[in-house]
Every structure is written in structure tokens, then in C-alpha cells.
N, C-alpha and C positions, 0 to 999 in steps of 0.2 A: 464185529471187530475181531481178527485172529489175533492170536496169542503170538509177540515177537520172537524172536529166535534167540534174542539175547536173556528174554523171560524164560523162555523155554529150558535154556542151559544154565542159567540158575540155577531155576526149580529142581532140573533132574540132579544139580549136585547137592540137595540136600533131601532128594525124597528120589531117589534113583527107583523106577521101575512103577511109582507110585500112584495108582490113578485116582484123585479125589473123587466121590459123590458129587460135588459141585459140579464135577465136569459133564457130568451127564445129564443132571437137574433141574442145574441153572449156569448154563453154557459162556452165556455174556458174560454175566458176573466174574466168573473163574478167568475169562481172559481179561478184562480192563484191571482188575484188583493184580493178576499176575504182572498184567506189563505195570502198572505202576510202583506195587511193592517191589518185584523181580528183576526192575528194568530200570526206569524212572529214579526210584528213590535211592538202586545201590549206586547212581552217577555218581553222586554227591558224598563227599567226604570219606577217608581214609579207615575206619573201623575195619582191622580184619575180621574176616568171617565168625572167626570162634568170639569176640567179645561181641558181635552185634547178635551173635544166637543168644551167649547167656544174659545180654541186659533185655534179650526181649521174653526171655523166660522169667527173667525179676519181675517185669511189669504186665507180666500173664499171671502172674502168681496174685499179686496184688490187684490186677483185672478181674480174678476170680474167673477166668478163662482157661477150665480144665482142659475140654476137649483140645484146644491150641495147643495149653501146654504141652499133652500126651505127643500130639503128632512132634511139636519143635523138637521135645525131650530126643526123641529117634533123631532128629537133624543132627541135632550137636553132638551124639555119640558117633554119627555117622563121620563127621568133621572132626575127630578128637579132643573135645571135650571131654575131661576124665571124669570119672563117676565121682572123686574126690571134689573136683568141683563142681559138679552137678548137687553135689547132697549138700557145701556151702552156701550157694546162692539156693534153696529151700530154708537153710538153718536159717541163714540173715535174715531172711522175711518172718522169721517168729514178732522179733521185735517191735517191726514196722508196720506188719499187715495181721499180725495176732496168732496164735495157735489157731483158734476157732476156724480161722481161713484158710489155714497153710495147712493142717491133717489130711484134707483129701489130697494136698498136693504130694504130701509127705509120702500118701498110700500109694499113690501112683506111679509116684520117682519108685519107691522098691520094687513094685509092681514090675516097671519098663527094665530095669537095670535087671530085674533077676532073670526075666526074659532073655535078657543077652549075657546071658551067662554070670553077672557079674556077683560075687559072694559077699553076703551081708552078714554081721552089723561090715564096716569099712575100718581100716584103722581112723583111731581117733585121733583130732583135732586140737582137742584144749589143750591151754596151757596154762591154766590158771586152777588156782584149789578154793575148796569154801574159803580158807583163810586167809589167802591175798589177789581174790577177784576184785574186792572193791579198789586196793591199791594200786591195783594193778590196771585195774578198766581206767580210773579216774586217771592215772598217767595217759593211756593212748585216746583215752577223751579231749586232754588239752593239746596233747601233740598234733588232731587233726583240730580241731575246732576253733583252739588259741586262749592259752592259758589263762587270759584275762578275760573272756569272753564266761568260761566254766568259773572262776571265782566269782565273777561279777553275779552269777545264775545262783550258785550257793551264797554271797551275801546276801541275795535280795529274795531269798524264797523265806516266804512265812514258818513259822515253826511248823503251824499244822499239814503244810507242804513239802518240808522238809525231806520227807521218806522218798518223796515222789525224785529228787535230787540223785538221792542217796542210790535209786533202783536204776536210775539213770546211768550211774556211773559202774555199778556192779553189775547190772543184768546184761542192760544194753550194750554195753562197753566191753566189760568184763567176762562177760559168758560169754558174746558174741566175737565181736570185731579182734579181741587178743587169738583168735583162732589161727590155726594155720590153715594151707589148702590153696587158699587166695591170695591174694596181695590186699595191703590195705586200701591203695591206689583201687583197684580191681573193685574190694565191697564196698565203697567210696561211689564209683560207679552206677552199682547194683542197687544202692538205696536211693541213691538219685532218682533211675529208671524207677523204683519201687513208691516213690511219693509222688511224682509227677502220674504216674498211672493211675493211685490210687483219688484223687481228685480233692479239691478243700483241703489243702497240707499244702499251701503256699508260705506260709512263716516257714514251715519246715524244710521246705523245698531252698528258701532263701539261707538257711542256715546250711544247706548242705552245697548249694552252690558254692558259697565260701570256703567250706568244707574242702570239697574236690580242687579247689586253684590253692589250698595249703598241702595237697600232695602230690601237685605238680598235675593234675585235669584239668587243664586249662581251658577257655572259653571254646576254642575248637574243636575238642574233643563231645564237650557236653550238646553242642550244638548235632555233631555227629550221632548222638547219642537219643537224640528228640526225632531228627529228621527218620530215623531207623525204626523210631516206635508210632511215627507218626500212622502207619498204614493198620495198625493194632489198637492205638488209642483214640485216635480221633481226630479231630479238630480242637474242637475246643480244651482241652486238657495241653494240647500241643500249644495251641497259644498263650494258654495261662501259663505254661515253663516258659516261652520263648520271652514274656513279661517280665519273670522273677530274673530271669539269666541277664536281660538288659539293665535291670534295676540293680544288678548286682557291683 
């Protein structure tokens, strides 16, 4: 099976000059997976280039798919993707997919960036202080989630559960998503891509589906969003989103 023309031109816009190992390896493969990622699957729905590079770097991140990451990281700089939001969609996956998993990614984002000139630390992000992260997370907690959905989560958590709330609202919320860089719509997205990737996070997955249609990510988009990582994550992971998204 050749590799199509319309694969071809793809590929080279995001890996201009690029000749993969697969190509030489394992010959088949690198054609049927190109026409179908490359060809095939970009038919289908409206995702510009630069948001289907970084939801597929949320969900490489949380794939634990360095080697992909490394090569896509070059894509999306190559396309404009700015380093500012290259080192967001890393930061967001603390919460989601852990330090433990996100460090080599972290090492490798400075790694790729310092490579292309780009000077580190970046300007920073936050906007929140020790003293009104939790105020402040817990506000954009109910803004995206639904006010009585987060009350309802704090009346009915046990005391010795309590904290876990509480970290909720400061850490996750409040360190994280009150950031700049991104849009909320945007890491709204990103952790979508980030729980459906990471596999078994279907309550989560359903909370964040609701999530995304109260910042205006409506079922077309999310669907857009599945079909893109489909060729990354698999089947079965892609089915279990396309379940929660209908249940939604």
C-alpha cells in the first residue's frame, strides 16, 4: 500500500524534511497508519491544526508516550504553537496525570524548546497567591463545573475527606486552571484529551464532558477531539469516551 499524496502533504507540514526509522523498518506500517492518521482521520471535523497538535500532546502526556511527545513537541512549534502554551498543556497534566508522569515530560519540553532557541524559566502564569488560591480556584471550580454541583461535592464529603475537597479547589483549580497562557475553553479541552487517554477516569471523563458544554465545547467539538486522538489511543479508550459523551 503507497503512502497517499494527501498523507504525504500532511506529514511533510508538520515534519518537513523528516524521514522516520519506521519508514525504512517497517515500510507498511508507516504507510497504512499515515494514510489513515494523515489522510483518513484529518476528513472528519473542523479542529484547526494547532488545537488538534496540543490535545494530542495532552493525551501523549497522559499516554506516557514520550518518544511521540518529543517528535509532535517539534510539530506544534513548527505550526506556531507557542512555548507559553506548550509549557501550559505540561503544567495542566500535573493535576491529572501526576508529577511522577509529567517530570520526564517536563525534562523534555525544556530540553526541545532550549533547542530552538527558546530562553528559560518563561514568564510566569499564575495569578493567584498562597493566600487567595483556594478563593479563588473554588470560584473558577463552580464557574466551569456548576455551582451546585461543587456545593453539593462539599456538603456531602465526610470530614475525614474533607481535605481532599479542599485540595481540590486550591490545587487543582487554584494553582492550575486560574493560569494564564491558555484559555479555560482551551485546558477544558486538554483534560478532556488528558482523562480519556489516560484510561479507567470515566466518572471523570463524565464530569468533564459537562465541564466542556458549560464553556461553550460543545458535543462537536469533543467528538472532533476523540476522532484526532483516535489514531494515538486506540480503540478501545476511544469507545469508552464516545459512551460517556453519548451518556452525557
Amino acid at each position: 500500500m503507497a503512502i497517499t499524496e494527501e498523507a504525504r502533504r500532511n506529514h511533510e507540514e508538520l515534519f518537513p524534511g523528516r524521514v522516520s526509522p519506521l519508514q525504512v523498518t517497517d515500510p507498511e506500517l508507516f504507510n497504512y497508519f499515515n494514510n489513515f492518521a494523515f489522510d483518513e482521520v484529518l476528513r472528519h471535523g473542523n479542529l484547526d491544526t494547532r488545537t488538534r497538535l496540543m490535545v494530542q500532546l495532552a493525551s501523549m502526556i497522559a499516554s506516557q508516550a514520550l518518544s511521540e511527545y518529543r517528535v509532535t513537541l517539534g510539530a506544534a512549534l513548527t505550526v506556531g504553537v507557542t512555548p507559553i502554551e506548550i509549557k501550559e498543556i505540561v503544567y495542566q497534566a500535573v493535576p491529572y496525570v501526576g508529577m511522577a508522569k509529567v517530570l520526564d515530560f517536563i525534562r523534555a519540553t525544556n530540553e526541545i524548546l532550549t533547542e530552538n532557541g527558546v530562553e528559560l524559566p518563561l514568564p510566569g502564569q499564575l495569578t493567584t497567591t498562597a493566600e487567595d488560591r483556594a478563593e479563588k480556584g473554588l470560584a473558577v471550580q463552580k464557574a466551569i463545573i456548576g455551582a451546585e454541583v461543587i456545593e453539593k461535592m462539599y456538603a456531602s464529603a465526610p470530614d475525614d475527606e474533607m481535605h481532599f475537597q479542599r485540595y481540590l479547589s486550591a490545587n487543582c483549580f487554584g494553582d492550575h486552571v486560574t493560569r494564564t497562557g491558555i484559555t479555560v475553553p482551551m485546558r477544558e479541552l486538554l483534560t478532556f484529551s488528558m482523562l480519556v487517554s489516560l484510561g479507567g477516569c470515566e466518572p471523570q471523563v463524565k464530569g468533564h464532558v459537562a465541564a466542556n458544554m458549560n464553556v461553550g465545547n460543545g458535543r462537536a467539538i469533543l467528538l472532533d477531539v476523540v476522532t484526532q486522538l483516535l489514531p494515538y489511543i486506540g480503540y478501545p479508550r476511544t469507545l469508552n469516551a464516545l459512551r460517556v459523551i453519548n451518556e452525557g
